[in-house]
matplotlib code that plots the C-alpha trace (Angstrom):
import matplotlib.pyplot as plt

x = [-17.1, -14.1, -13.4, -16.6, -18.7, -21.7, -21.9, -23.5, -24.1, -22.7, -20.6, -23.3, -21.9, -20.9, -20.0, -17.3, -15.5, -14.7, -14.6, -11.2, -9.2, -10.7, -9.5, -6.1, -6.0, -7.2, -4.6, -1.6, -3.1, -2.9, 0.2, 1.6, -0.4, 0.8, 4.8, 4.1, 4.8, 8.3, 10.0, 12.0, 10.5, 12.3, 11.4, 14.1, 14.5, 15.6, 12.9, 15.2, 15.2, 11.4, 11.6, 13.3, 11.3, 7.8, 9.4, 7.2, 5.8, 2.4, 0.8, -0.6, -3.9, -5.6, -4.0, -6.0, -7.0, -5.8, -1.8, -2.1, -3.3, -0.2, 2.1, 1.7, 1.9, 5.1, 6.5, 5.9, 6.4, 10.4, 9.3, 6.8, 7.7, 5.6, 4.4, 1.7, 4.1, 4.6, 7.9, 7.5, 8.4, 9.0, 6.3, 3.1, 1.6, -1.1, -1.8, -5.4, -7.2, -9.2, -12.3, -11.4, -9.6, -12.4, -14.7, -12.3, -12.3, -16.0, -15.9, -14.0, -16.7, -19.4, -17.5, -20.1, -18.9, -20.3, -21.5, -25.0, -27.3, -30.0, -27.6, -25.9, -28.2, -26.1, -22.6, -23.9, -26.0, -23.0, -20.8, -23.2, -22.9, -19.2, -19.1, -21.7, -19.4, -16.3, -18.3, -19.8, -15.8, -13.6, -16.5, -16.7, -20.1, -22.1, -23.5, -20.4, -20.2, -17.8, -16.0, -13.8, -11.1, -7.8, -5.2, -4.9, -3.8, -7.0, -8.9, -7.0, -8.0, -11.7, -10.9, -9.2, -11.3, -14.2, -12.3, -11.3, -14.8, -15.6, -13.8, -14.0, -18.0, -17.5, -15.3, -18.2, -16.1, -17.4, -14.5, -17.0, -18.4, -15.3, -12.5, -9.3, -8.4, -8.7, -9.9, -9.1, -5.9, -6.5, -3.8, -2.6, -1.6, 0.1, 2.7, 6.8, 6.2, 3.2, 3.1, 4.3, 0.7, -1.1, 1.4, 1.0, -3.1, -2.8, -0.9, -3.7, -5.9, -3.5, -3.1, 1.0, 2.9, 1.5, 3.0, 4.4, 4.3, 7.4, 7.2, 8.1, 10.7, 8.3, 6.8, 3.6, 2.5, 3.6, 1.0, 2.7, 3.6, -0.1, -1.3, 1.8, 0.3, -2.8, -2.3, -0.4, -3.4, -6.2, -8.4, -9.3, -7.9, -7.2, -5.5, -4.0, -3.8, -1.4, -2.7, 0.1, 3.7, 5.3, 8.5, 6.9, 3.7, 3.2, -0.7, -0.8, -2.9, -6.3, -8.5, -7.0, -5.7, -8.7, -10.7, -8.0, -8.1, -12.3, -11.8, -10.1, -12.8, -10.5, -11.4, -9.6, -8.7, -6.9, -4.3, -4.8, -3.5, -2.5, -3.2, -6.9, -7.6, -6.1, -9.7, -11.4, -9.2, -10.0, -6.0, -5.9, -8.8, -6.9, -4.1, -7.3, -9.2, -11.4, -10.3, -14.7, -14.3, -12.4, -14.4, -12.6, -10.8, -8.7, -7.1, -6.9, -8.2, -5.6, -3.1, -4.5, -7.5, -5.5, -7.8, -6.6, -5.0, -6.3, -8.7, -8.6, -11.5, -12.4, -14.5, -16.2, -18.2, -20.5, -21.6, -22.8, -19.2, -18.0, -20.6, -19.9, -16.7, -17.1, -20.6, -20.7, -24.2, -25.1, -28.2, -27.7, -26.8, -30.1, -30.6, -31.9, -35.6, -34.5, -32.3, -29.3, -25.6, -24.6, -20.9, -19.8, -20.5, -18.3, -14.8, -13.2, -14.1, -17.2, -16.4, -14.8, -14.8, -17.0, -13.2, -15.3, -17.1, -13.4, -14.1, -17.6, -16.1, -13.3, -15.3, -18.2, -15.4, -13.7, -16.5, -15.7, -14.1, -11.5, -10.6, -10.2, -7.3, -6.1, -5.1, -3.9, -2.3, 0.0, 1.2, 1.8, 4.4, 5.7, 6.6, 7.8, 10.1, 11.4, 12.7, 14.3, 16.3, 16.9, 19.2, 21.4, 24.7, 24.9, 21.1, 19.5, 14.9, 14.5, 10.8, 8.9, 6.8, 3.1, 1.9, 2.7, 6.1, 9.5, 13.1, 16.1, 19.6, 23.3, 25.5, 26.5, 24.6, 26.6, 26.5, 22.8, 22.6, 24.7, 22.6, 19.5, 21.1, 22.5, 19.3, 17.2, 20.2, 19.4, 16.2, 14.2, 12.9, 11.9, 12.6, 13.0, 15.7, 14.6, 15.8, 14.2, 15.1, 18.4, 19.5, 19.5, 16.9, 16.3, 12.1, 9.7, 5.9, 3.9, 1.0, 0.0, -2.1, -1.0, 2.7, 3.1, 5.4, 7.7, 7.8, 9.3, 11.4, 13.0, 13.0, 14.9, 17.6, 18.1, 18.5, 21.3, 22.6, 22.8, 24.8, 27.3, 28.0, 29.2]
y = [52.4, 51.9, 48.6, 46.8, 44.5, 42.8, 39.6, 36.6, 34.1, 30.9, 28.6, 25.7, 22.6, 19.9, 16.4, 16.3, 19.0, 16.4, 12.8, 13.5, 15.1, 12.6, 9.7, 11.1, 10.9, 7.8, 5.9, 8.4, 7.3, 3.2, 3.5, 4.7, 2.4, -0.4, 0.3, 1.0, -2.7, -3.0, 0.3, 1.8, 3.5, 6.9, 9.5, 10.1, 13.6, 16.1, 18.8, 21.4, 19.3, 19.5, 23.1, 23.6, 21.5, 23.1, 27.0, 27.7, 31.0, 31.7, 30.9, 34.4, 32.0, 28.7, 25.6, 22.4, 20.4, 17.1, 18.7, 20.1, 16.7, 15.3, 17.9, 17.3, 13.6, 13.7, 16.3, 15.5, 11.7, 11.4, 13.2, 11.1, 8.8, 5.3, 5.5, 3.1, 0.3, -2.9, -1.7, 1.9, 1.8, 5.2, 7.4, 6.0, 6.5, 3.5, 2.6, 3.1, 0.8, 0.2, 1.1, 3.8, 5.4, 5.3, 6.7, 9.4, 10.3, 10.8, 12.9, 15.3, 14.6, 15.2, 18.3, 18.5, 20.8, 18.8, 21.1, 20.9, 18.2, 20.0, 21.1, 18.1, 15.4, 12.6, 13.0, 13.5, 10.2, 8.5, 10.3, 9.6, 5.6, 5.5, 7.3, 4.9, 1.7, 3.1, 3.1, 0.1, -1.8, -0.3, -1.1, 3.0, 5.2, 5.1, 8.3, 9.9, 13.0, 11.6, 14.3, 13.7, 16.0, 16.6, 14.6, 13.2, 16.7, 18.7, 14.9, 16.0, 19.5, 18.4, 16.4, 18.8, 21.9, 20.0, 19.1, 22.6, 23.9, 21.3, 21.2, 25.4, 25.0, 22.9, 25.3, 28.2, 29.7, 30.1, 30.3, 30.7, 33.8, 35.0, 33.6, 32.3, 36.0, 35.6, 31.7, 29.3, 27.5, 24.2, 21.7, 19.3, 16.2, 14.4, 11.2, 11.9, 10.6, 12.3, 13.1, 16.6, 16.7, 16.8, 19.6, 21.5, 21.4, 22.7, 25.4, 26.8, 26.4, 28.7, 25.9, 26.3, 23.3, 19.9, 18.7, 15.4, 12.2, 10.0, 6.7, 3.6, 2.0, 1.4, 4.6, 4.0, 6.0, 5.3, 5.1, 5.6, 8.9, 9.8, 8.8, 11.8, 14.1, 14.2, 14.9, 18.3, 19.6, 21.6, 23.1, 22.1, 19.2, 17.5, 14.0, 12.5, 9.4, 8.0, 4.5, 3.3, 4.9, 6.6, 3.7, 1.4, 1.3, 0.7, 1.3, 3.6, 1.5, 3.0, 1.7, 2.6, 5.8, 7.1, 5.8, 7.8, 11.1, 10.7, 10.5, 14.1, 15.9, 16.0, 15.0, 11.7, 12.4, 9.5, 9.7, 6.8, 8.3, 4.7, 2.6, 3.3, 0.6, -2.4, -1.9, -3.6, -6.8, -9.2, -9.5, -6.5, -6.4, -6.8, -4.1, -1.4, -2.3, 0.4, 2.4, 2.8, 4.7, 7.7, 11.0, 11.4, 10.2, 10.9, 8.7, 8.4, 6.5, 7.3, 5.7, 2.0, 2.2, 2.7, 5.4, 8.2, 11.4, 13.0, 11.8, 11.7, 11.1, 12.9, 10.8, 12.9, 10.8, 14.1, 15.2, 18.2, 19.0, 19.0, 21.4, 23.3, 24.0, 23.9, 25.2, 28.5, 30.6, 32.7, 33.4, 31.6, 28.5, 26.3, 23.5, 20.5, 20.2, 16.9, 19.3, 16.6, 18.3, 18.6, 17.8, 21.1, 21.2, 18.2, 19.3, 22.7, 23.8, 25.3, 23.9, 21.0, 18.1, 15.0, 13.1, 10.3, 8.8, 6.6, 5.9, 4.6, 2.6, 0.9, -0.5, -1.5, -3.5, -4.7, -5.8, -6.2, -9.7, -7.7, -5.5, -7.3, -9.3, -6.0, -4.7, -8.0, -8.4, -5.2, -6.4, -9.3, -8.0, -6.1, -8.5, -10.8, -7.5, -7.7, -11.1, -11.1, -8.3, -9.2, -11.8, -9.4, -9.0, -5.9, -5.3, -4.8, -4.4, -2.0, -2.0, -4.9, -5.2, -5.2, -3.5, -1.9, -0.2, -1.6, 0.3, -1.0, 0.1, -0.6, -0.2, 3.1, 6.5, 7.1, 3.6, 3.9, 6.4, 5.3, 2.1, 3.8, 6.3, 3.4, 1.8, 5.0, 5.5, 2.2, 3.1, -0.6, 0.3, 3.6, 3.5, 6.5, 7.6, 8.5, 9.0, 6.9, 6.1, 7.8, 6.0, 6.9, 4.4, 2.8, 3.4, 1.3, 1.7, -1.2, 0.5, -0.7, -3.2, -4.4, -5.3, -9.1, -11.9, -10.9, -7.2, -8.4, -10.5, -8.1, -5.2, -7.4, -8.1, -4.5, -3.6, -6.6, -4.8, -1.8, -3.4, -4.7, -2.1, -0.5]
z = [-30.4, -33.3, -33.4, -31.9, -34.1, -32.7, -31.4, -33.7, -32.0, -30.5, -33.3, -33.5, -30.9, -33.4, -32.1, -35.1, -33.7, -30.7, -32.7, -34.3, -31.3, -28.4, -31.4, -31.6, -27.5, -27.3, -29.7, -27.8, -24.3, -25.4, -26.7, -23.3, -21.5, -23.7, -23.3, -19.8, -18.8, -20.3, -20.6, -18.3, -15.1, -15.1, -17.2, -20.5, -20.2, -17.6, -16.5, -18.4, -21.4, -21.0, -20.4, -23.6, -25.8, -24.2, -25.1, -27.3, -28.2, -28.3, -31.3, -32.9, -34.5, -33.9, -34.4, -35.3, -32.2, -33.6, -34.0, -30.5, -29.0, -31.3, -30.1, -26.3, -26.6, -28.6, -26.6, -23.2, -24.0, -23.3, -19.7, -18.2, -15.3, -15.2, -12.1, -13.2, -13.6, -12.0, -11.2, -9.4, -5.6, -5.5, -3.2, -2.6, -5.8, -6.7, -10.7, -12.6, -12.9, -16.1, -14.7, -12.9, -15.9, -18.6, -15.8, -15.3, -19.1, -18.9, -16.0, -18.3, -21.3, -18.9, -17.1, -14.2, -11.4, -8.3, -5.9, -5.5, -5.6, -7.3, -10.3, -10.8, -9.6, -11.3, -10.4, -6.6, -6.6, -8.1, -5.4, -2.2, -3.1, -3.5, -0.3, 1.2, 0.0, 1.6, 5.2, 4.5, 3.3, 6.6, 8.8, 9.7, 11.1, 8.3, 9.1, 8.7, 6.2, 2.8, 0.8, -2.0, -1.9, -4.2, -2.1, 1.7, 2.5, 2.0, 3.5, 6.5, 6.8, 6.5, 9.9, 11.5, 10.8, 11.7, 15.1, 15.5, 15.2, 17.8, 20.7, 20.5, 20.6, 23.5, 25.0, 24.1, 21.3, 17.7, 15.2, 12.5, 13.8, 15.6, 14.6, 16.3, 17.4, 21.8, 21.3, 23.8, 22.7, 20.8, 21.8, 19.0, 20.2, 17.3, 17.4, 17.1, 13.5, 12.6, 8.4, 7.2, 5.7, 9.1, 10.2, 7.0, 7.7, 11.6, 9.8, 7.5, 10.3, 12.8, 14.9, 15.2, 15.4, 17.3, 20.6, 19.7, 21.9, 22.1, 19.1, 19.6, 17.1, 14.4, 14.5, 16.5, 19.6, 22.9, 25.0, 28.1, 26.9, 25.3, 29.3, 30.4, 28.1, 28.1, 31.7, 31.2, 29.2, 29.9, 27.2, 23.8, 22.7, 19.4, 18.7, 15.6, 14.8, 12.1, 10.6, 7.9, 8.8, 6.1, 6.6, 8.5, 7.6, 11.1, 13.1, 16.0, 19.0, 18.1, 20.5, 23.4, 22.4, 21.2, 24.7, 26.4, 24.2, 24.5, 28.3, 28.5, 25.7, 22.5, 19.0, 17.7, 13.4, 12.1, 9.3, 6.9, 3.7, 2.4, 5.4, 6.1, 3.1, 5.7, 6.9, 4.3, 5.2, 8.2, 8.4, 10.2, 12.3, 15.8, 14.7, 13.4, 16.7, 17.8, 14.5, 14.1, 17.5, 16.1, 14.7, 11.8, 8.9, 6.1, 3.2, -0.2, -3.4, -6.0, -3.4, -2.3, -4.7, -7.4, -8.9, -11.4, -9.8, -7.7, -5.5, -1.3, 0.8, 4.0, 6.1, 9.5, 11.7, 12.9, 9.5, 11.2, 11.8, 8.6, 7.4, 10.4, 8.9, 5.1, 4.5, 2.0, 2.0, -1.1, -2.5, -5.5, -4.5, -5.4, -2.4, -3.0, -0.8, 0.8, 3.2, 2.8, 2.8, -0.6, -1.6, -1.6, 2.2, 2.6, 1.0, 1.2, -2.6, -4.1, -7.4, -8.4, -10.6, -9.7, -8.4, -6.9, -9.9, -10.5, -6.7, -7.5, -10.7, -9.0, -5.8, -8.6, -10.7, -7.4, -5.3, -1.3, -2.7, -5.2, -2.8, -0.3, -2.2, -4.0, -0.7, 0.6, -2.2, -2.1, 1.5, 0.3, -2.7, 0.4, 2.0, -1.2, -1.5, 2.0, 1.9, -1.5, -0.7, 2.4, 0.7, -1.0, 0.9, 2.7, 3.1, 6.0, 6.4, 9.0, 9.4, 10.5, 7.2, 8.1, 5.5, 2.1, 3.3, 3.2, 4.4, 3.6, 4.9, 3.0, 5.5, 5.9, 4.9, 2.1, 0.9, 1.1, -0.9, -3.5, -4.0, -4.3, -6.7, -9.0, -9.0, -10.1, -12.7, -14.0, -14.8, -14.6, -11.3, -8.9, -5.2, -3.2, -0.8, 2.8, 6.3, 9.4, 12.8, 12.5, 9.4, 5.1, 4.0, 0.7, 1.0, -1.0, -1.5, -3.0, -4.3, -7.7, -8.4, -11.9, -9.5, -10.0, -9.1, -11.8, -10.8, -7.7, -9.2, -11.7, -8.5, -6.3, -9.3, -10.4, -7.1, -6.8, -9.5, -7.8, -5.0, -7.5, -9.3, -6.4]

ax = plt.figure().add_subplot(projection="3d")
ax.plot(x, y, z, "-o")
ax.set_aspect("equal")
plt.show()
């Protein structure tokens, strides 16, 4: 054949070959970690300034790894946004901590895909504990199934396709072997101010849209209105929870809303993207009453845990459910003999990488102590937040702050807006514009855990600023 040569071999793996490039990285990654404290919060340059500096054309040969390692860092540098600092409000984004981001690193090094127990025995020991420590910290089954998952979207599809393929067994359907095509219909019960995220799952599982029950002003659900309609309902049933409001930060009533969704055959998920970690804190034991009592779970770790993106953790209390759903069957998959589910039977992907080692890291550095006051300690900058700005002229807290989640008003819509615009111009400090309850909102997130007194502090003045300058 013209042109074919035979093939020589493999280039010999040198370590040298990695020394200099992971070196390079290294001294570009602390220097953004070291101005992360004190520069400005919003990135430098626009996305089509970015677009324009990243037009490169494909190289026609190699280029050293050491000048592409140099190229990204000084080109993407004037784009990146610090949502690790003290200062970043915006979405509910946590920081890294230290722990967690040198594990992360050698998750790449190591660049185990963590499917199968028997392949990669170490990543899914490591995996299995961290999983372990998270029942054992919000006080939850601890023979549930754990998955790590990319984000609190695909945590929520775990619980919800497990659901699914529960209440149709008990309704004598098998969606696995049939498929939704004639099913019974599943009924979504869901709260007025249920997360897009939950809605976005019942779509890729052809659930349609859920039926939402009436809030009350913080957010939570009524239970009055659960009681009305769970009586309307016959078939198979599916509740969702919400624990941590997107504004309020509010709790649904978990106890009794799960006794009364139990009492008519549905499956009780719970949405705790952020909030779920208020578990690991006796300050909220009477507001997550009962939250053990659900059958499934959903939050995430790069949130509250402050571990690197991305990392969400799907929690089902009937393991046998989860694998129900997610379980894949090939011939070459190689089982471990111990007949224990193996992570890929967990999460919805066959191959990924091992996202809950930082998991494992940061409960190891933390201890139950560390995160205990980690998450109180968000609440309480939350609430530090709240009542400095509360003392601005003009502002008004929305929310009754009882967690992580503050919304603040200016008046009128527009002037709303034009606040939180000013202050994002500014630049010291990211907080997100929203709408709740009828009303533009000034939305803040306290997620990071490197966020100290000063952080506040400087927040509450740039956002004085703000005011003024209007």
């Amino acid at each position: 054949m013209r042109g074919w040569r035979a093939y020589s071999g493999p280039v010999p793996l040198s370590p040298d070959e990695y020394r200099e490039p992971l070196a390079h990285a290294v001294q570009h990654a602390s220097d953004w970690l070291n101005s992360v404290p004190s520069r400005r919060v919003r990135p430098r340059d626009t996305i089509d300034q970015l677009e324009s500096a990243f037009a490169l054309d494909l190289p026609e040969g190699p280029t050293a790894a050491t000048e592409v390692v140099d190229e990204l860092a000084r080109l993407a540098k004037p784009g990146l946004m610090a949502i690790g600092s003290g200062r970043f409000f915006g979405w509910v984004m946590g920081g890294t901590l230290p722990a967690a981001l040198a594990s992360d690193w050698m998750v790449s090094a190591w660049d185990q895909n963590n499917g199968l127990r028997y392949a990669t025995p170490a990543t899914a020991a490591i995996e299995e504990r961290a999983g372990a420590w998270i029942l054992d910290l919000l006080g939850l089954p601890a023979e549930s199934s754990v998955g790590f998952t990319t984000g609190g979207t695909m945590a929520n599809f775990v619980g919800l396709a497990a659901g699914r393929g529960a209440v149709l067994e008990t309704a004598g359907w098998n969606v696995n072997r049939d498929g939704l095509t004639g099913a019974p219909k599943v009924t979504v019960l869901a709260g007025a101010e249920v997360h897009s995220s939950v809605e976005l799952v019942l779509r890729y599982l052809g659930l349609g849209e859920p039926v939402l029950v009436a809030a009350d002003e913080q957010g939570r659900m009524r239970l009055d209105a659960l009681a009305e309609a769970l009586d309307t309902i016959s078939g198979p049933l599916i509740l969702a929870l919400q624990v941590g409001n997107l504004h309020s930060g509010a709790f649904d009533p978990l106890r009794e809303a799960i006794r009364m969704a139990h009492s008519h055959g549905a499956w009780v998920h719970v949405d705790g993207a952020f909030g779920l970690w208020a578990a690991a804190s006796p300050r909220w034991g009477e507001a997550l009453d009962g939250l053990n009592t659900a059958d499934s779970w959903a939050t995430d770790a790069h949130k509250t845990l402050n571990v690197p993106y991305d990392c969400g953790v799907a929690i089902v209390a009937r393991a046998g459910a989860a694998q129900s759903a997610l379980t894949a069957h090939t011939s070459y998959f190689i089982r471990d003999d111990a007949g224990i589910a193996d992570p890929m039977d967990r999460v919805p992907e066959l191959s990924r990488r091992a996202r809950g080692i930082p998991v494992w890291a940061a409960l190891r550095s933390l201890g139950r102590s560390g995160v205990v006051s980690l998450v109180e300690g968000l609440a309480d900058n939350a609430r530090s937040l709240a009542d400095g700005l509360s003392l601005i002229p003009g502002a008004e807290v929305l929310n009754d702050v009882v967690f992580t989640q503050v919304c603040v008003a200016f008046g009128s819509d527009e002037r709303t807006r034009a606040v939180t615009q000013a202050l994002i111009n500014d630049g010291v400090v990211w907080m997100s514009g929203s709408r709740w309850a009828g009303r533009d909102v000034m939305r803040i997130s306290v997620s990071n855990w490197s966020t100290n007194a000063a952080d506040v502090a400087t927040s509450i003045d740039a956002v004085a600023r703000a005011v003024a300058s209007l």
